[in-house]
mmCIF file of the N, C-alpha and C atoms, coordinates in Angstrom:
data_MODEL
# 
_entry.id   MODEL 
# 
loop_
_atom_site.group_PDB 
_atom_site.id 
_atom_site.type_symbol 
_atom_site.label_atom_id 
_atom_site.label_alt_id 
_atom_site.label_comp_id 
_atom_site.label_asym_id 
_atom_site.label_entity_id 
_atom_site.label_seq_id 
_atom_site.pdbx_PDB_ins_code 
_atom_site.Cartn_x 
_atom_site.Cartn_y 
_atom_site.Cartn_z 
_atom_site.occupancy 
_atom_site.B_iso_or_equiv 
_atom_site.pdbx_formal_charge 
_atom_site.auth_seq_id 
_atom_site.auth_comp_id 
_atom_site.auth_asym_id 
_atom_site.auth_atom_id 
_atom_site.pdbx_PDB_model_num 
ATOM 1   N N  . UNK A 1 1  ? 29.154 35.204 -23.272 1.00 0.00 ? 1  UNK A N  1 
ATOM 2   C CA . UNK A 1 1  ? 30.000 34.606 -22.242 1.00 0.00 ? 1  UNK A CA 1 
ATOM 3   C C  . UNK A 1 1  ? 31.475 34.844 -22.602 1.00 0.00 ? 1  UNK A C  1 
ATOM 4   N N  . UNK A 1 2  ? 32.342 35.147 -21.755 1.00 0.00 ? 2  UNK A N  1 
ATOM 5   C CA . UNK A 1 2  ? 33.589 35.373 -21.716 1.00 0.00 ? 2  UNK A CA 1 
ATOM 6   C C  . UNK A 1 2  ? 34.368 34.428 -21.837 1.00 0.00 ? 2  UNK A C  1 
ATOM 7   N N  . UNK A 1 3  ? 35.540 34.065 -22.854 1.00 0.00 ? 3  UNK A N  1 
ATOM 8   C CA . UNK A 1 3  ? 36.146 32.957 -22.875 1.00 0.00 ? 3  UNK A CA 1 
ATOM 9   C C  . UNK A 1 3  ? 37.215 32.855 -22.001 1.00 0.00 ? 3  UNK A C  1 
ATOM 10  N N  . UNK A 1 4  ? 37.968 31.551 -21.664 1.00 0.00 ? 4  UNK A N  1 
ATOM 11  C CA . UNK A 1 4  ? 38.806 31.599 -20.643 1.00 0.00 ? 4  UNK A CA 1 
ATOM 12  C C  . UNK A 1 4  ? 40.158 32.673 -21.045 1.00 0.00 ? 4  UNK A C  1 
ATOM 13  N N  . UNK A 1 5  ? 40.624 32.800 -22.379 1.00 0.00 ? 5  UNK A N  1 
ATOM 14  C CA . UNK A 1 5  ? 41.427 33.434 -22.844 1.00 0.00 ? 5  UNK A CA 1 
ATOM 15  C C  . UNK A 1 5  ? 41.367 35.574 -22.642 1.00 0.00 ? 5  UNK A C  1 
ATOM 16  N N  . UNK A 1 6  ? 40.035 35.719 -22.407 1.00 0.00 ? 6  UNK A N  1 
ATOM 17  C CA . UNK A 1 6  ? 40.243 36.832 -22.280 1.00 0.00 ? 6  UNK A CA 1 
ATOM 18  C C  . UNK A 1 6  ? 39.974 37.296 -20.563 1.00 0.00 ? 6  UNK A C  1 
ATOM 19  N N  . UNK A 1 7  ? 39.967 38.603 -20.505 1.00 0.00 ? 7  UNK A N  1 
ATOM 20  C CA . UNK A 1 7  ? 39.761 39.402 -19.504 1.00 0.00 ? 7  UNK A CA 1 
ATOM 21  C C  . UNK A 1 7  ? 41.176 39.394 -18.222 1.00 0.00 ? 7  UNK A C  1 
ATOM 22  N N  . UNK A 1 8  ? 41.145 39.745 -17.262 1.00 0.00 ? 8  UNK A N  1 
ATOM 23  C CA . UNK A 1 8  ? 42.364 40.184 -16.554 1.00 0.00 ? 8  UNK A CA 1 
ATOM 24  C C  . UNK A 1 8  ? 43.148 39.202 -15.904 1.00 0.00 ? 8  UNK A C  1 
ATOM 25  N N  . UNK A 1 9  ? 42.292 38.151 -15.934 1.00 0.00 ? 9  UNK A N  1 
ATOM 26  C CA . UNK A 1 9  ? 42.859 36.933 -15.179 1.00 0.00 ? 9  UNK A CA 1 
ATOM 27  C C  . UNK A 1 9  ? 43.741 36.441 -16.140 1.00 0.00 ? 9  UNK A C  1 
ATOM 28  N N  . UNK A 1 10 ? 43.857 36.590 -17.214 1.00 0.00 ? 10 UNK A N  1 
ATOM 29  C CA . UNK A 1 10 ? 45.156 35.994 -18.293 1.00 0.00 ? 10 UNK A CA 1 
ATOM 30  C C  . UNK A 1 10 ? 46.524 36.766 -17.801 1.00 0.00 ? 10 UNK A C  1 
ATOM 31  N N  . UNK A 1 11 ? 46.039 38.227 -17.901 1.00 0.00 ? 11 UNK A N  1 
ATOM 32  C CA . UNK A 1 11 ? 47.293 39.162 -17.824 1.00 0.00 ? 11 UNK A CA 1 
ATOM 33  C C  . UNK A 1 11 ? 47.948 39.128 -16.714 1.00 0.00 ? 11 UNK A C  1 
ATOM 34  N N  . UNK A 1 12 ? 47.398 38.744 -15.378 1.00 0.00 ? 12 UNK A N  1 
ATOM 35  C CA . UNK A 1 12 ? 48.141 38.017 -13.776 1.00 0.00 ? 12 UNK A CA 1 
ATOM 36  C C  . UNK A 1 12 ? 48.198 36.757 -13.882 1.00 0.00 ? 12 UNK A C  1 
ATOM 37  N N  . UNK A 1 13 ? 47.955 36.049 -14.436 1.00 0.00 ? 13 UNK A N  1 
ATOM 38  C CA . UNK A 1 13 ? 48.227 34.530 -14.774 1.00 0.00 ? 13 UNK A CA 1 
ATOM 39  C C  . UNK A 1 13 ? 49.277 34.149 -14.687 1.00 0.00 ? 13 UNK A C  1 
ATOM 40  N N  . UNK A 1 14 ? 48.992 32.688 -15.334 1.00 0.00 ? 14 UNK A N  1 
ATOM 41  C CA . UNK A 1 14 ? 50.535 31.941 -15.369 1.00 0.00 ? 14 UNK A CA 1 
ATOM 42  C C  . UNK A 1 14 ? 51.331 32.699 -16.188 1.00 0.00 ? 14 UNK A C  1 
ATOM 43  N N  . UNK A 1 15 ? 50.693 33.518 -17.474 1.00 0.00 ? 15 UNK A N  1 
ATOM 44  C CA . UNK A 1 15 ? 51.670 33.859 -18.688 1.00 0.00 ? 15 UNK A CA 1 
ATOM 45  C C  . UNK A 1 15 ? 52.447 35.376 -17.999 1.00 0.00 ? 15 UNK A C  1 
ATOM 46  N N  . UNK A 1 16 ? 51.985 35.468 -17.170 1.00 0.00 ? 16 UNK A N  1 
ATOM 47  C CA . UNK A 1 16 ? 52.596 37.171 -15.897 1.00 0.00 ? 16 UNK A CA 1 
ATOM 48  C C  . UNK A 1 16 ? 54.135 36.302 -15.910 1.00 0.00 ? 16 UNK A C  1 
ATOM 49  N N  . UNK A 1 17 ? 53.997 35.346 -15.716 1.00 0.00 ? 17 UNK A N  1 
ATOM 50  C CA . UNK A 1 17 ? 55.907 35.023 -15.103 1.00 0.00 ? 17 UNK A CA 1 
ATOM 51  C C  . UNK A 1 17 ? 56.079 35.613 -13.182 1.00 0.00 ? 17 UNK A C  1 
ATOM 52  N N  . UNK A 1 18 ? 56.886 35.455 -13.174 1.00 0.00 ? 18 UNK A N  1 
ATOM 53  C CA . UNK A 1 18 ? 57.290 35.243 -11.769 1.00 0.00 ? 18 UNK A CA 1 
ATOM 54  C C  . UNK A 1 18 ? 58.467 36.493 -11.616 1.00 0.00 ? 18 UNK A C  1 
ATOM 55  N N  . UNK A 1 19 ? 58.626 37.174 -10.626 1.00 0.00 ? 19 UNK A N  1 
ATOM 56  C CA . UNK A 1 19 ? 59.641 38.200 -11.069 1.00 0.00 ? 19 UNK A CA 1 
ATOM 57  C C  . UNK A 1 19 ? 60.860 37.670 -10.394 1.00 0.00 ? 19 UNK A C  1 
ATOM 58  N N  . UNK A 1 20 ? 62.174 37.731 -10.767 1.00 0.00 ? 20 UNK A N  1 
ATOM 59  C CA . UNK A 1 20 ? 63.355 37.347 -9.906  1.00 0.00 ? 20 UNK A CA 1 
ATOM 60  C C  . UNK A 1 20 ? 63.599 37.326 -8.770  1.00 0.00 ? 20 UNK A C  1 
ATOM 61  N N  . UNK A 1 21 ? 64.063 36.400 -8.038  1.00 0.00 ? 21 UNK A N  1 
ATOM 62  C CA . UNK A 1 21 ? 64.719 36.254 -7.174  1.00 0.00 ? 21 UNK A CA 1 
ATOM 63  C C  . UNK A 1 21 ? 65.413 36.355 -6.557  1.00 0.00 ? 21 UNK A C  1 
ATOM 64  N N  . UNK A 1 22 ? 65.702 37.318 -5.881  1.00 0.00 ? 22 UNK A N  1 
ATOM 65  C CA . UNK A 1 22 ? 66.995 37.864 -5.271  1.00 0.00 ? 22 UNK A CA 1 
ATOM 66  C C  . UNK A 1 22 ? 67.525 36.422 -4.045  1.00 0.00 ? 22 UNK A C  1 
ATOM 67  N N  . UNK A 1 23 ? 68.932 36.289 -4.389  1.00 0.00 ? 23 UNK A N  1 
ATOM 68  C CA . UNK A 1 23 ? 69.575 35.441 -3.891  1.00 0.00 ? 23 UNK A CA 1 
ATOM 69  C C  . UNK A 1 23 ? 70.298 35.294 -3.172  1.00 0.00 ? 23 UNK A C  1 
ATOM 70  N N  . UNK A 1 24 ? 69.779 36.991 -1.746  1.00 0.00 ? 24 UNK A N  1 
ATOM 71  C CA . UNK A 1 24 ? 71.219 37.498 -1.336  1.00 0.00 ? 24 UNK A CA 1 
ATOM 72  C C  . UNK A 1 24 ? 70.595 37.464 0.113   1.00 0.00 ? 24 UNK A C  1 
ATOM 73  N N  . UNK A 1 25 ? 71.095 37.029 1.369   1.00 0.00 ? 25 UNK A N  1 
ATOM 74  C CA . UNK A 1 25 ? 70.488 37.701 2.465   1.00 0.00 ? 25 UNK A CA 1 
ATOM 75  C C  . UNK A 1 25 ? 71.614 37.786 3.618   1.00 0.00 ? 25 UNK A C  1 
ATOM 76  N N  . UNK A 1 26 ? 72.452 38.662 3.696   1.00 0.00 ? 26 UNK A N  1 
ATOM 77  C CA . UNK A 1 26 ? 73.251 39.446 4.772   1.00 0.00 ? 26 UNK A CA 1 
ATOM 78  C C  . UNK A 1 26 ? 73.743 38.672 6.095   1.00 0.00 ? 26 UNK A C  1 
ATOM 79  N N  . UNK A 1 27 ? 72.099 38.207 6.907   1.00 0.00 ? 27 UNK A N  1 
ATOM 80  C CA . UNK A 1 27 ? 72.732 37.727 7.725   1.00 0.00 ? 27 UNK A CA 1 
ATOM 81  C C  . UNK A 1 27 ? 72.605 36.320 7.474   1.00 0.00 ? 27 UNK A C  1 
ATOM 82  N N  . UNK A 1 28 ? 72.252 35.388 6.534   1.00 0.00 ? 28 UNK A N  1 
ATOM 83  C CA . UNK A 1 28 ? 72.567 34.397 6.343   1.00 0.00 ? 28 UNK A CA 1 
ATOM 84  C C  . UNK A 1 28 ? 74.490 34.061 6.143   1.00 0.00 ? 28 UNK A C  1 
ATOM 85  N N  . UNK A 1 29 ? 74.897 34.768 5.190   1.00 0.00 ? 29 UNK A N  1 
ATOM 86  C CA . UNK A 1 29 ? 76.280 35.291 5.222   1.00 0.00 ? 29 UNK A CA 1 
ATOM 87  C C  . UNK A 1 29 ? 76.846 35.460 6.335   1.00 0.00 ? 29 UNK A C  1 
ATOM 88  N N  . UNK A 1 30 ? 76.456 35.980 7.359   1.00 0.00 ? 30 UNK A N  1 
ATOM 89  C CA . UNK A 1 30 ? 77.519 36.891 8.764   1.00 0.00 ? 30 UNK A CA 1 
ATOM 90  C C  . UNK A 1 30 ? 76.711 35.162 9.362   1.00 0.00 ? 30 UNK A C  1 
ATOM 91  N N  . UNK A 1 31 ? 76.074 34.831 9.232   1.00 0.00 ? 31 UNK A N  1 
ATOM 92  C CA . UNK A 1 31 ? 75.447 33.475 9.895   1.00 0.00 ? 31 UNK A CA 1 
ATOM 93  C C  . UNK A 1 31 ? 76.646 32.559 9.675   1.00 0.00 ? 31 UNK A C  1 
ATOM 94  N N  . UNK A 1 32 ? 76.848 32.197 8.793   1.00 0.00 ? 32 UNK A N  1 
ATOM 95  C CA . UNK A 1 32 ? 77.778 31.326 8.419   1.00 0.00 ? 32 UNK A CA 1 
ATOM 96  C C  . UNK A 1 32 ? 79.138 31.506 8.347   1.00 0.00 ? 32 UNK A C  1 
ATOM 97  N N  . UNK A 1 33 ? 79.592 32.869 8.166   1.00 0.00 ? 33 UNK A N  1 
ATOM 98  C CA . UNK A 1 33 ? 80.742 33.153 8.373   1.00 0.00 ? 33 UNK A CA 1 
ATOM 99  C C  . UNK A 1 33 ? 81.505 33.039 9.722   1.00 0.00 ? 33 UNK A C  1 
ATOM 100 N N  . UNK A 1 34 ? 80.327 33.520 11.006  1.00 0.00 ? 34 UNK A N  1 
ATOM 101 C CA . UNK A 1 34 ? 80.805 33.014 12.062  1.00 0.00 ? 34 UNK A CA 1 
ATOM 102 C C  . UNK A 1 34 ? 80.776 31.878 12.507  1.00 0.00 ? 34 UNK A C  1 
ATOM 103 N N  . UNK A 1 35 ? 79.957 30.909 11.906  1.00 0.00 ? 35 UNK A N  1 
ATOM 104 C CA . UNK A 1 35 ? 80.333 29.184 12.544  1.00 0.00 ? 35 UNK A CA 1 
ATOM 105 C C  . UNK A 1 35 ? 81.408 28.798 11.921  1.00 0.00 ? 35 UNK A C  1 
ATOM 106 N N  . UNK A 1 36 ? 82.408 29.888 11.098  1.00 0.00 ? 36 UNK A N  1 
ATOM 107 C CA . UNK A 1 36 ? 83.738 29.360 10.499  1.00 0.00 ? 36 UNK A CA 1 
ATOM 108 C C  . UNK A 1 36 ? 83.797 27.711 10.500  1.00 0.00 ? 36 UNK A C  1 
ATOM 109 N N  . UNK A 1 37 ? 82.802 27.520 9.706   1.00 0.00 ? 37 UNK A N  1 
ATOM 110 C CA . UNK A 1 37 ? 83.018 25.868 8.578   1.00 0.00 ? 37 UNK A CA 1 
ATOM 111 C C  . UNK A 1 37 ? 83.172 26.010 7.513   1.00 0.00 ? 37 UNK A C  1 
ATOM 112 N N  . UNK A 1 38 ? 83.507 27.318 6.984   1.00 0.00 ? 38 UNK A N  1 
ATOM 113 C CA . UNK A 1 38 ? 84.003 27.425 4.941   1.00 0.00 ? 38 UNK A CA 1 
ATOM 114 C C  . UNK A 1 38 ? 85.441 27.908 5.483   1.00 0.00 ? 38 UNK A C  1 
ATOM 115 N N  . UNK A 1 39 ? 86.481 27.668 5.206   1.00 0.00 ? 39 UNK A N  1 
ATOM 116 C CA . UNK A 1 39 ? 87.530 28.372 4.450   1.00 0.00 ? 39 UNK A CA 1 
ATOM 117 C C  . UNK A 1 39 ? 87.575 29.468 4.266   1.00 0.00 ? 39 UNK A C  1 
ATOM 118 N N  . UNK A 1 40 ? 87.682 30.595 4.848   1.00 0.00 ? 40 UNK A N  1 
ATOM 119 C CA . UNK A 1 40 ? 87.957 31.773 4.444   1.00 0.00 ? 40 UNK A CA 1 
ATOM 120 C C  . UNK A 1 40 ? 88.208 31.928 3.315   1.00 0.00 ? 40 UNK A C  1 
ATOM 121 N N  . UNK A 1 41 ? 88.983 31.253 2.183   1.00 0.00 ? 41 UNK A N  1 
ATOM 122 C CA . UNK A 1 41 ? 89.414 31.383 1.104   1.00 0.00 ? 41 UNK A CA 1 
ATOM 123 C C  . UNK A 1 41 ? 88.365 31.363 0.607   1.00 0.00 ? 41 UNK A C  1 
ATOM 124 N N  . UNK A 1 42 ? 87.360 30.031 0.646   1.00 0.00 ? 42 UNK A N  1 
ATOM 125 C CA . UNK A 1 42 ? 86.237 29.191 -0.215  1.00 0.00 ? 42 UNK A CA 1 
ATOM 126 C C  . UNK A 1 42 ? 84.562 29.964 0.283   1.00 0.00 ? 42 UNK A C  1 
ATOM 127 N N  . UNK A 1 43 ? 85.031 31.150 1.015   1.00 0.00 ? 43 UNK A N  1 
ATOM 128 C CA . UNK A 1 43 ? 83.482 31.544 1.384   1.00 0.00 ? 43 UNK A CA 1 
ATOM 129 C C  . UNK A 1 43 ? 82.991 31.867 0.304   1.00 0.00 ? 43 UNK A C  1 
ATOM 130 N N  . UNK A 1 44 ? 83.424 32.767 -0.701  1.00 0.00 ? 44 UNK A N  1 
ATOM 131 C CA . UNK A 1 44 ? 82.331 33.539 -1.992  1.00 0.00 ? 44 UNK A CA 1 
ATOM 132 C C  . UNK A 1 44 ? 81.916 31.969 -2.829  1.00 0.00 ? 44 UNK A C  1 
ATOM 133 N N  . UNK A 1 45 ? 82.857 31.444 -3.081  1.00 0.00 ? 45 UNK A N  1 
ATOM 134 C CA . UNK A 1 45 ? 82.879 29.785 -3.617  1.00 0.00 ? 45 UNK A CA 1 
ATOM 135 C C  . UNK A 1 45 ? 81.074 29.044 -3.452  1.00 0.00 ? 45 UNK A C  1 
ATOM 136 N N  . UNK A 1 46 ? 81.572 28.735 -1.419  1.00 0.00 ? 46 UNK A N  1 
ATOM 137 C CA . UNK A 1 46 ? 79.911 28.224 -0.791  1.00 0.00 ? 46 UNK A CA 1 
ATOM 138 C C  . UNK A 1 46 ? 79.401 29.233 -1.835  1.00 0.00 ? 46 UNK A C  1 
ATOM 139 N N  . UNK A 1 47 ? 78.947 30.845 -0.952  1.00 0.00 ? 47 UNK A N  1 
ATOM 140 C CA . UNK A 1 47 ? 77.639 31.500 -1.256  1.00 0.00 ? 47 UNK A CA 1 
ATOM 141 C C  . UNK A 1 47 ? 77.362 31.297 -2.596  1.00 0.00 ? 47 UNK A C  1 
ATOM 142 N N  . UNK A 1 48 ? 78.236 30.844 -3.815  1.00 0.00 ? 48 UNK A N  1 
ATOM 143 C CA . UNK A 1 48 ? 77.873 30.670 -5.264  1.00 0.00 ? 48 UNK A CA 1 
ATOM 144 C C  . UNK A 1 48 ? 77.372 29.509 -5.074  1.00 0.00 ? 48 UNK A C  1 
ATOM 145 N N  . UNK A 1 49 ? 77.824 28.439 -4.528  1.00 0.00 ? 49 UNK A N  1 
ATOM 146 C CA . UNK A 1 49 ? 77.298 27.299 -4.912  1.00 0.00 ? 49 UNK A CA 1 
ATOM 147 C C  . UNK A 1 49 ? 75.701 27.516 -3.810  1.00 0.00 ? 49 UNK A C  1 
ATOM 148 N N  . UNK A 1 50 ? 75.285 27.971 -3.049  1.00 0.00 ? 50 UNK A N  1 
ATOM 149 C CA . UNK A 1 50 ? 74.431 28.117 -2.413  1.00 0.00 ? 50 UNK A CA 1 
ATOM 150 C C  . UNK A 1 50 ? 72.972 28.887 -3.046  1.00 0.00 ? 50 UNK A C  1 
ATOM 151 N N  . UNK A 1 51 ? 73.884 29.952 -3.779  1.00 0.00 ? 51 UNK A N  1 
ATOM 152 C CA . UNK A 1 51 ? 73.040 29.854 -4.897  1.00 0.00 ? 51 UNK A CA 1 
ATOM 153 C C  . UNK A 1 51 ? 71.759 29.538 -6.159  1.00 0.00 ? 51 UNK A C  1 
ATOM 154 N N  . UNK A 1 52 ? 72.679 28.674 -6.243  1.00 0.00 ? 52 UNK A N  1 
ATOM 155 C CA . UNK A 1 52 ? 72.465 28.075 -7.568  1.00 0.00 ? 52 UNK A CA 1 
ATOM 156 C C  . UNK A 1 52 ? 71.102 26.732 -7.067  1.00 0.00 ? 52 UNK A C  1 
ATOM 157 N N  . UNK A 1 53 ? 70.362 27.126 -8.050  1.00 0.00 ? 53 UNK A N  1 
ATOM 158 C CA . UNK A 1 53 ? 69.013 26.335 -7.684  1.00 0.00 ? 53 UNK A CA 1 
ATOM 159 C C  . UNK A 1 53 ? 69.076 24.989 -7.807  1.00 0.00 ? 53 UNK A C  1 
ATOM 160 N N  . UNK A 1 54 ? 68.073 24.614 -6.932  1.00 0.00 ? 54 UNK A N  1 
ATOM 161 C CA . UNK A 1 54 ? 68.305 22.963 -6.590  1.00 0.00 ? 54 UNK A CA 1 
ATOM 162 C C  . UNK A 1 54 ? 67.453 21.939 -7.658  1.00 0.00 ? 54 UNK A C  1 
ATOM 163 N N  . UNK A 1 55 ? 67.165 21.045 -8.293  1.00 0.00 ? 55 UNK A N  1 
ATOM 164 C CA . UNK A 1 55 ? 66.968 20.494 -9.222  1.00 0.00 ? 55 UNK A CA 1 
ATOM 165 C C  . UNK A 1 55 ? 65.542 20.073 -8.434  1.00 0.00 ? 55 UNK A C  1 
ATOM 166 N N  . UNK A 1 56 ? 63.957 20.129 -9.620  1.00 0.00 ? 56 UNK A N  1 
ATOM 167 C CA . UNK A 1 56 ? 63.111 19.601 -9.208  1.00 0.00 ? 56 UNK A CA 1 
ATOM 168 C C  . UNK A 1 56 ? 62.738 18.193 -9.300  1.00 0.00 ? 56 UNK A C  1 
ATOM 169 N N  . UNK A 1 57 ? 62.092 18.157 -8.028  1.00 0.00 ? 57 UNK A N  1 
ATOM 170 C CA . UNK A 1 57 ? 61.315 16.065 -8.989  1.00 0.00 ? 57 UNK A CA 1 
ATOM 171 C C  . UNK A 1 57 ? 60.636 16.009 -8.592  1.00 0.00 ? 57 UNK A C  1 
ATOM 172 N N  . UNK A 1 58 ? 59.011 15.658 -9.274  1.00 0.00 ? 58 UNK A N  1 
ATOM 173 C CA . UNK A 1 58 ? 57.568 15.396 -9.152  1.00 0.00 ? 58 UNK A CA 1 
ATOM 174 C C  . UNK A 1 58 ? 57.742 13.652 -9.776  1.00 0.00 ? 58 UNK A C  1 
ATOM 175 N N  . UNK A 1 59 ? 57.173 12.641 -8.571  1.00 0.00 ? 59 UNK A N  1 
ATOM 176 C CA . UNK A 1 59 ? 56.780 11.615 -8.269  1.00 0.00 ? 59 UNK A CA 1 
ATOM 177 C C  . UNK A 1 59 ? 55.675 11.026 -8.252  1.00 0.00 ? 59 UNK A C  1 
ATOM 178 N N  . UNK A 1 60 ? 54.969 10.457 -9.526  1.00 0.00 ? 60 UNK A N  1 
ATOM 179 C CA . UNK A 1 60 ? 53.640 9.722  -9.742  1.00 0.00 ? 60 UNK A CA 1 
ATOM 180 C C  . UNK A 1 60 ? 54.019 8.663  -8.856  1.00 0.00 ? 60 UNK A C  1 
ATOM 181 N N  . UNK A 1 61 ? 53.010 8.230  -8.247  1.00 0.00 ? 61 UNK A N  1 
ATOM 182 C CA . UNK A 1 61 ? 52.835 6.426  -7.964  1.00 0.00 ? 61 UNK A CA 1 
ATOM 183 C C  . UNK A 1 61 ? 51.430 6.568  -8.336  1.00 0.00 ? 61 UNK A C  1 
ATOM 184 N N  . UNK A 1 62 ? 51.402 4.330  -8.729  1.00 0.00 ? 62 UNK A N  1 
ATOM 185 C CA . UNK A 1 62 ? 49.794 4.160  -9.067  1.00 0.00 ? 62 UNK A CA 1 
ATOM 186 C C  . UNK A 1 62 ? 49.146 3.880  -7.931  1.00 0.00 ? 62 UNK A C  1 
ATOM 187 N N  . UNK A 1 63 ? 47.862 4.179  -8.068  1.00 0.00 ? 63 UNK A N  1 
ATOM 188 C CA . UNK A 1 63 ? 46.895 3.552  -7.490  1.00 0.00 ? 63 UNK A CA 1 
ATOM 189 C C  . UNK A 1 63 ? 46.127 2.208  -8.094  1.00 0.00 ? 63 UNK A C  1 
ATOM 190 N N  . UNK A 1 64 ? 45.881 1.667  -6.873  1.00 0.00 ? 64 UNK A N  1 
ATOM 191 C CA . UNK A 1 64 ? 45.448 -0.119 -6.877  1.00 0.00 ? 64 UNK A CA 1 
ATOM 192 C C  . UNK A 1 64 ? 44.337 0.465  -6.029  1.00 0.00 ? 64 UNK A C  1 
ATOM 193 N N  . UNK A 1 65 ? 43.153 -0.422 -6.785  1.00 0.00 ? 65 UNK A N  1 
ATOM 194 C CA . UNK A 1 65 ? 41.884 -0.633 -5.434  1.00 0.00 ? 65 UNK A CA 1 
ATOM 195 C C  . UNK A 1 65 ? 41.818 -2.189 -5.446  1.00 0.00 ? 65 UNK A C  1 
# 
């Protein structure tokens, strides 16, 4: 019997990793640039802070019977 550690399902697994993220999309940019609500000055500013990933949170509650 095959242990969980071997064969191909390890090597696409969780331990594969995830490949990057590209963080860029064109007309999201020309999207926002024309509802002119950034600052011309502060546009590259937003798209950095837009960026930048949002913080996770996983929420237990108990169960009562």
């Amino acid at each position: 019997m095959e242990s969980q550690m071997e064969g191909p399902e390890i090597i696409a697994g969780w331990g594969a990793g995830y490949s990057e993220i590209i963080k860029e999309n064109k007309l999201f940019e020309h999207y926002y640039q024309e509802l002119k609500i950034v600052p011309e000055g502060e546009f590259e500013q937003f798209m950095e802070a837009m960026r930048e990933p949002l913080p996770a949170t996983i929420r237990i509650t108990g169960y009562k019977r």
